[in-house]
C-alpha positions as CSV (number, residue, x, y, z in Angstrom):
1,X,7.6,22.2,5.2
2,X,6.2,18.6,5.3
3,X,9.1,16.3,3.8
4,X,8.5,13.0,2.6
5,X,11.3,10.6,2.3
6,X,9.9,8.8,-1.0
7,X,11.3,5.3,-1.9
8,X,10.6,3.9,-5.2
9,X,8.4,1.4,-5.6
10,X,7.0,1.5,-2.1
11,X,4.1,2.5,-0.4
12,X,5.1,5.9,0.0
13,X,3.4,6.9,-2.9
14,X,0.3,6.9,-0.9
15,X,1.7,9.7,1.3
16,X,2.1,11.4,-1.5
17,X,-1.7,11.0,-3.0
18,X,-2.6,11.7,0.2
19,X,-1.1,14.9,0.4
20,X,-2.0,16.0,-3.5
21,X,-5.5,14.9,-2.5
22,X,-5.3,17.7,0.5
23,X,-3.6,20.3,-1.5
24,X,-0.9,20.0,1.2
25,X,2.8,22.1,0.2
26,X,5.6,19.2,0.6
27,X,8.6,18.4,-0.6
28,X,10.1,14.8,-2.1
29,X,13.6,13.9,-0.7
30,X,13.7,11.0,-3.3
31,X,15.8,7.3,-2.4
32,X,16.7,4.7,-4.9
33,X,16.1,1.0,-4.2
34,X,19.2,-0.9,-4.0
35,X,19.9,-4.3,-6.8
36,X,18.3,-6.6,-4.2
37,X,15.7,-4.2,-4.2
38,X,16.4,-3.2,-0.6
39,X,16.1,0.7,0.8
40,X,19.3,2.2,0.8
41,X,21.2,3.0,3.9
42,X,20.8,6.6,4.1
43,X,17.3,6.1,5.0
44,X,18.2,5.0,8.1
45,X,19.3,8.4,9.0
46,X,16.2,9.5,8.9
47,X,14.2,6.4,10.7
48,X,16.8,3.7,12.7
49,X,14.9,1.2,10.7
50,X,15.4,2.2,7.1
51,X,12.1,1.6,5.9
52,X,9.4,4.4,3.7
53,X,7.2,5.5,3.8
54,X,9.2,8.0,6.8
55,X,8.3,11.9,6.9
56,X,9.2,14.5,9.1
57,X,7.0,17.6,9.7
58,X,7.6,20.4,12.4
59,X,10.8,18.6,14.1
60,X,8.9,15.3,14.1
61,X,10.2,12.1,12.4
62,X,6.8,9.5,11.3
63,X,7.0,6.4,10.4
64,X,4.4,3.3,9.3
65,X,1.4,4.3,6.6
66,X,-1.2,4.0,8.8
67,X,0.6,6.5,11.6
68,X,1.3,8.9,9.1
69,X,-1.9,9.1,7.4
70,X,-3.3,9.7,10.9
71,X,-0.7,12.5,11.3
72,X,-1.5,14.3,8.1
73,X,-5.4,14.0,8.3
74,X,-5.1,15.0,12.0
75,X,-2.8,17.7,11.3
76,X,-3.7,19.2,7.7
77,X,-7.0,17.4,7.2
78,X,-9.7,19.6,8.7
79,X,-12.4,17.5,8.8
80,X,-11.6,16.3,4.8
81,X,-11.5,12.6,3.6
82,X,-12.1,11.0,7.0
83,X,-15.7,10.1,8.2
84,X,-17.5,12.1,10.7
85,X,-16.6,10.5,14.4
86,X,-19.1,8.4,16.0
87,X,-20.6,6.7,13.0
88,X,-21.0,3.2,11.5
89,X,-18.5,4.8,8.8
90,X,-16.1,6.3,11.2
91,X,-16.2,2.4,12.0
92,X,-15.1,0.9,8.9
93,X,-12.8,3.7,8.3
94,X,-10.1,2.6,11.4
95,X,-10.8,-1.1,10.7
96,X,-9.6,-0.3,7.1
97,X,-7.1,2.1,7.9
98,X,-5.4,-0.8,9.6
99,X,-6.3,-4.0,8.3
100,X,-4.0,-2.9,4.9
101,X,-1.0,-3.2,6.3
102,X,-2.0,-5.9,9.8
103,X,-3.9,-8.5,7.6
104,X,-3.7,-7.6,4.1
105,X,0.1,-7.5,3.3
106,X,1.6,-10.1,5.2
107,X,-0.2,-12.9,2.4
108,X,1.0,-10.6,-0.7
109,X,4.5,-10.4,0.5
110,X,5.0,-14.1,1.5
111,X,3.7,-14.4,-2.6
112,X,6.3,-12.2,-3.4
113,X,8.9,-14.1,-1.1
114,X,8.1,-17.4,-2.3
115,X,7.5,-16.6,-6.2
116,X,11.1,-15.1,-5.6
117,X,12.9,-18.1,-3.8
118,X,13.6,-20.4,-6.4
119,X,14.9,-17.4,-8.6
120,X,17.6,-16.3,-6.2
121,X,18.4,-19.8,-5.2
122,X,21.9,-21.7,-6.2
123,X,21.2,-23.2,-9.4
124,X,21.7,-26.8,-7.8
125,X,19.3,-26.2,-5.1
126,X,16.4,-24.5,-7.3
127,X,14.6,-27.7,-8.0
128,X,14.6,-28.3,-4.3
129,X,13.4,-24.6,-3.3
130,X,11.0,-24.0,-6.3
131,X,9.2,-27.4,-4.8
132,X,9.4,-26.1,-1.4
133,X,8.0,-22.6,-2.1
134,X,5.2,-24.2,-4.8
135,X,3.6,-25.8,-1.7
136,X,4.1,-23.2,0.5
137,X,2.0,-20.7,-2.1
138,X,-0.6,-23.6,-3.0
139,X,-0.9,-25.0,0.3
140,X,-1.4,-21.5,2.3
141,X,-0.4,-18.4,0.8
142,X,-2.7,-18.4,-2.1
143,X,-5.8,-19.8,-0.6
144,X,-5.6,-16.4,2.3
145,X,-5.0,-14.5,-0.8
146,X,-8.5,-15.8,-2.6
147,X,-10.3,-15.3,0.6
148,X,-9.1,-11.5,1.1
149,X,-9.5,-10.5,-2.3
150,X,-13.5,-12.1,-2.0
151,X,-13.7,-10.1,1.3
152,X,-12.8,-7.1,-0.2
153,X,-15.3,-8.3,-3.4
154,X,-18.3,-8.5,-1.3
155,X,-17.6,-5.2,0.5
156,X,-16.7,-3.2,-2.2
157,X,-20.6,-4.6,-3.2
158,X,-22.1,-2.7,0.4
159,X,-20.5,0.6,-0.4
160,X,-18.6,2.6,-3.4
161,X,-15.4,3.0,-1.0
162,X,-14.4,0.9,1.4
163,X,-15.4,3.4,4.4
164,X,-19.0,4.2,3.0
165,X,-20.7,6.1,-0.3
166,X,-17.6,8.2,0.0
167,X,-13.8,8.5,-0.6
168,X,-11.7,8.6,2.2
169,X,-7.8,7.9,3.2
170,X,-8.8,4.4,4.4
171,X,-9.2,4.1,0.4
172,X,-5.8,5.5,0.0
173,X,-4.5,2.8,2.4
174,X,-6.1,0.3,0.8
175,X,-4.3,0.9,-2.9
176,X,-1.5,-0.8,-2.3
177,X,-2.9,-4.1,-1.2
178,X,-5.1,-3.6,-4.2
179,X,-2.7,-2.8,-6.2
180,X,-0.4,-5.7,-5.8
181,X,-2.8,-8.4,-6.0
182,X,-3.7,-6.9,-9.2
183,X,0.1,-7.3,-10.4
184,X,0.7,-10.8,-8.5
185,X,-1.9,-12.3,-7.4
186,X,-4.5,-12.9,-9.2
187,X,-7.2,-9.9,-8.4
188,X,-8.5,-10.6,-11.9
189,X,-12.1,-10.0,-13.8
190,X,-13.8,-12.9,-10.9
191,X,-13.5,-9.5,-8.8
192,X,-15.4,-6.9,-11.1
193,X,-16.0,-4.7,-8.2
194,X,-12.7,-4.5,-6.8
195,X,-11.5,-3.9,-10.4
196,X,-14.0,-1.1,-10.6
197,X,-13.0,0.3,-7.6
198,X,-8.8,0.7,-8.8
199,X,-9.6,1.8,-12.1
200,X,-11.8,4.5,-10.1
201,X,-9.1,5.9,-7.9
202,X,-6.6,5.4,-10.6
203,X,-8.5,8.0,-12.4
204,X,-8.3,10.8,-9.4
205,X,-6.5,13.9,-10.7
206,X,-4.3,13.8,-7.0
207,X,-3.6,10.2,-7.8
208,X,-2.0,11.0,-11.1
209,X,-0.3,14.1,-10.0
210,X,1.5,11.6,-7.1
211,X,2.5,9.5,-9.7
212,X,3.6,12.0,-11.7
213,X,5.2,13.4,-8.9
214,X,6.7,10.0,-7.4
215,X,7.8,8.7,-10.6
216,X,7.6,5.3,-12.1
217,X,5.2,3.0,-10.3
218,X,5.8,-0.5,-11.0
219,X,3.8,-2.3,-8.0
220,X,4.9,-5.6,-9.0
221,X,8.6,-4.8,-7.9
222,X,7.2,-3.6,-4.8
């Protein structure tokens, strides 16, 4: 059976909607974050890295959301929640599929890094650091953050999903980016479409049996 090595707080729980949305048998082989939020070190038993989402499936180990989605539609999918090949959807599909974690993340965790900083800094040093990563987040981080969360406005305004008129696992990528600028950066009611479009897939019945599933969700942490 289909294991998934399910971290909390992590984008792991998107393997998991993924595989409620399929009505694919699995089981959970849960892992606690560490204090410093950090993935513990048994995970790297399972990956040499360390890092979820990780599942293994029929003597193979996956790693990376995008890889394993690609597994699990390829494998399990049969034809559901992935475009038909060959079409302008299809298209937008992969772009999606891989600009969550190759464009979309890198801004959101450099907000998370820097809003951290001056917390975890010496207390000497904090008025230093807190100046440091206050210019780093004004002067870069959160003008790329306004200009993804306006891209994914005015696509959001061509199509219901990000693929096309229908739901698809490039949506179920997409979440977490989503879901964290909702928490920490500021994916607020300027973006009324992109709002629309969470509070859509937060209603799915697979999405809440993941969560329910996964336990508590706390994106902000993530």
């Amino acid at each position: 059976m289909l294991t998934v090595h399910h971290l909390n707080n992590s984008r792991s729980q998107r393997v998991l909607w993924l595989l409620e949305e399929l009505g694919v048998p699995y089981e959970i082989k849960r892992y606690q974050r560490q204090p410093d939020m950090m993935a513990p070190k048994e995970l790297r038993a399972v990956h040499p890295l360390g890092k979820s989402p990780v599942i293994t499936d029929n003597g193979a180990t996956i790693a990376e959301s995008g890889a394993i989605i690609e597994y699990i539609i390829d494998s399990y999918g049969e034809g559901r929640l992935i475009p038909p090949p060959k079409t302008p959807e299809r298209l937008r599909y992969t772009y999606w599929l891989h600009y969550a974690e190759g464009s979309a993340m890198p801004p959101l965790l450099l907000k998370l890094l820097f809003t951290m900083m001056p917390q975890r800094a010496p207390l000497l040093l904090r008025p230093l650091v807190k100046a440091v990563a206050n210019g780093a987040l004004t002067g870069f981080v959160d003008p790329q953050l306004k200009q993804h969360m306006a891209f994914w406005e005015a696509e959001l305004g061509k199509s219901a999903y990000f693929a096309g008129p229908d739901f698809t696992a490039a949506d179920i990528q997409m979440s977490f980016p989503l879901e964290a600028a909702a928490s920490r950066a500021g994916l607020d009611q300027a973006y009324p479409k992109a709002l629309a479009w969470l509070a859509k897939i937060h209603a799915r019945p697979a999405y809440q049996r993941a969560l329910e599933k996964g336990g508590p969700y706390e994106i902000g942490k993530a």
